[in-house]
Structures are given as C-alpha cells and as structure tokens.
N, C-alpha and C positions, 0 to 999 in steps of 0.2 A: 533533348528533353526527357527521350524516355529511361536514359542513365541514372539522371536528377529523380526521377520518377522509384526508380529501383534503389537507388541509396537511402530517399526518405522510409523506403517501405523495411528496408532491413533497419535503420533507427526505431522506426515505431516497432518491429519486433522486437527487437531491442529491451527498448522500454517497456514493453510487457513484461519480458522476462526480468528485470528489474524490479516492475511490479511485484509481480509473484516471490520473489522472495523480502521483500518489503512486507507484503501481505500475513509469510510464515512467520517475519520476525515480528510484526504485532502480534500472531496468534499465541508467540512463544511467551513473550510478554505479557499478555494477559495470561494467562495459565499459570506461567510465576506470579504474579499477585494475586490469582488466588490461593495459591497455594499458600502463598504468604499470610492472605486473610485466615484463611480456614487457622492455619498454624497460629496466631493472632488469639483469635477466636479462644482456640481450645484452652492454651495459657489463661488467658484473661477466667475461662469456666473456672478450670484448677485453680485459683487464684482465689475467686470467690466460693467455692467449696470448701477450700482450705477457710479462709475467713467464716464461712458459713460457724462449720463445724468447732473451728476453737472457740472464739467468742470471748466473752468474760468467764472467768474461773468460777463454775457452781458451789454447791456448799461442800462442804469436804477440803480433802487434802488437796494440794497443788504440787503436781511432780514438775519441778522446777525443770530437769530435761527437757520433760516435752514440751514444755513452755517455750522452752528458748531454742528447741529445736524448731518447732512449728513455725516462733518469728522468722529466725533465720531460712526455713524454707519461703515465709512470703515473699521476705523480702527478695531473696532468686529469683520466685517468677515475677515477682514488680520488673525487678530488673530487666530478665528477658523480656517482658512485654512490653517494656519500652525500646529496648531493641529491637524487636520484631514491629513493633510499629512505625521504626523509624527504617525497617527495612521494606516493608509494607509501600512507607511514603515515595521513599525510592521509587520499589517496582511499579509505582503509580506513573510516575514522573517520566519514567524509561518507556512505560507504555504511552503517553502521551506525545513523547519524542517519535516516536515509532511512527504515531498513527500522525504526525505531523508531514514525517516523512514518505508515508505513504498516500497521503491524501498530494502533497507536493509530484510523489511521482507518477499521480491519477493525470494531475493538469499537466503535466508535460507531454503525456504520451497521447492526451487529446489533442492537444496543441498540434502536434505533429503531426497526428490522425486531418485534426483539419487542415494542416497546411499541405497533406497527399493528398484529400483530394479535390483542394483548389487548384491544385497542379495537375492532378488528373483532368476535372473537368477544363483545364483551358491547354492543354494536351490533344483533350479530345475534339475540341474545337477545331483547333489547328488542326487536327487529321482530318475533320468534316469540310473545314474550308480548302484542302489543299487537293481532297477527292472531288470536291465539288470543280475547282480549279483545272482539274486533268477531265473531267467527264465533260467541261465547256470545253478544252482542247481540241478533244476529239469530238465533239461533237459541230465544231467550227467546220474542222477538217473538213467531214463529212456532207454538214452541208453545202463549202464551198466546190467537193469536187460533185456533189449533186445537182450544180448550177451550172457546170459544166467550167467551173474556174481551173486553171490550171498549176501544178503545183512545179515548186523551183528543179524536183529531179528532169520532168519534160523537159521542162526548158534548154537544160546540157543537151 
C-alpha cells in the first residue's frame, strides 16, 4: 500500500507542476489580449481623430490631395481595426481555452489529492489495526506466561 501511496503523491506533484504552467499559459494569454485591446484601442482613437479633424470641407478651397489622402488613410486604419479586432477576438478565445484548461487541470490534481488521502487515511488504519494486532500478541503472551501457562519452547 505504501508504494500505491508514493506513486499517487508523485502524480499529484505532477499535476501541480502541470498546473503551474497552465497557470503561465493563461497569464500569457491574457497579457496578449491586452495588448491586443490597448493596440485596439489606439487605432480605433487615430481613427476618429483622423475623422474628427477632416470632416466636411469648410468654405474655401479643397486640396483635392489631402482629401484623398486622408480617405485613403481611414480607410487603413478601418481596415487595421478590424483586423485587430478580429485578432483581439482570437486572443479572447485562446484565453478562454486556457483558462478551461486550467480550471480542468485544478479538478484533476484535486481529484488525486483526494484519492491520497483516502489511501492514506485507510493506509493508516490498517497500520493502527495491525499495531493494535501485535500489542494483543504480546500482550496474550505475557499474560499467559503470567498465569504460569506454559509456552511450546518448554515443552521440547
């Protein structure tokens, strides 16, 4: 039993140490999607700045360049912001997996936690019942040769 006892306890280390890197890989994961947000973020500001500022053409002349440079810049970060949100959603998703994965390798290594020390406590049973077992031994013995019984060595 007490083998059985030593293989579960090296599993549940184990699975700790599986944890913990379960644990950095959600940390990693969130930290990419913020970064991702923030990145997000900022495009989307430059974005409406950009819009802020151009606007409809005031009174005056229209320098046709920056007209069409301007559009052509929105539309870039439209673009990027939709790819950064669709990278965003990703990093969302990966973190999600993560923390599924981590929460999964929480309940295994409890699992195993409680199945050592179900084993323990009926381990330690069995060592309480088996000393109890040996202290009636001897203690038969002893009251038998206190009664003046005789034991099978005399008898040869």
């Amino acid at each position: 039993m007490k083998r059985s006892l030593r293989r579960i306890a090296r599993l549940v280390s184990y699975r700790e140490r599986l944890e913990r890197v379960a644990e950095r890989s959600l940390a990693e994961a969130r930290r990419a999607a913020i970064v991702r947000a923030e990145r997000l973020a900022a495009t989307r500001s430059a974005r409406e700045a950009l819009l802020r500022e151009g606007g409809a053409p005031r009174s005056g002349t229209v320098e046709l360049e920056l007209l069409v440079t301007g559009q052509a810049h929105g539309r870039q970060l439209l673009r990027l912001a939709e790819a950064q949100a669709a990278a965003l959603a990703h990093a969302r998703e990966l973190e999600r997996q993560r923390l599924a994965e981590l929460l999964d390798r929480r309940r295994e290594r409890r699992a195993l936690e409680l199945l050592f020390e179900r084993r323990r406590a009926l381990w330690l049973q069995d060592e309480r019942r088996r000393a109890m077992e040996r202290l009636d031994e001897f203690a038969t013995v002893r009251w038998w040769r206190a009664r003046g019984g005789h034991s099978d060595e005399e008898e040869d």
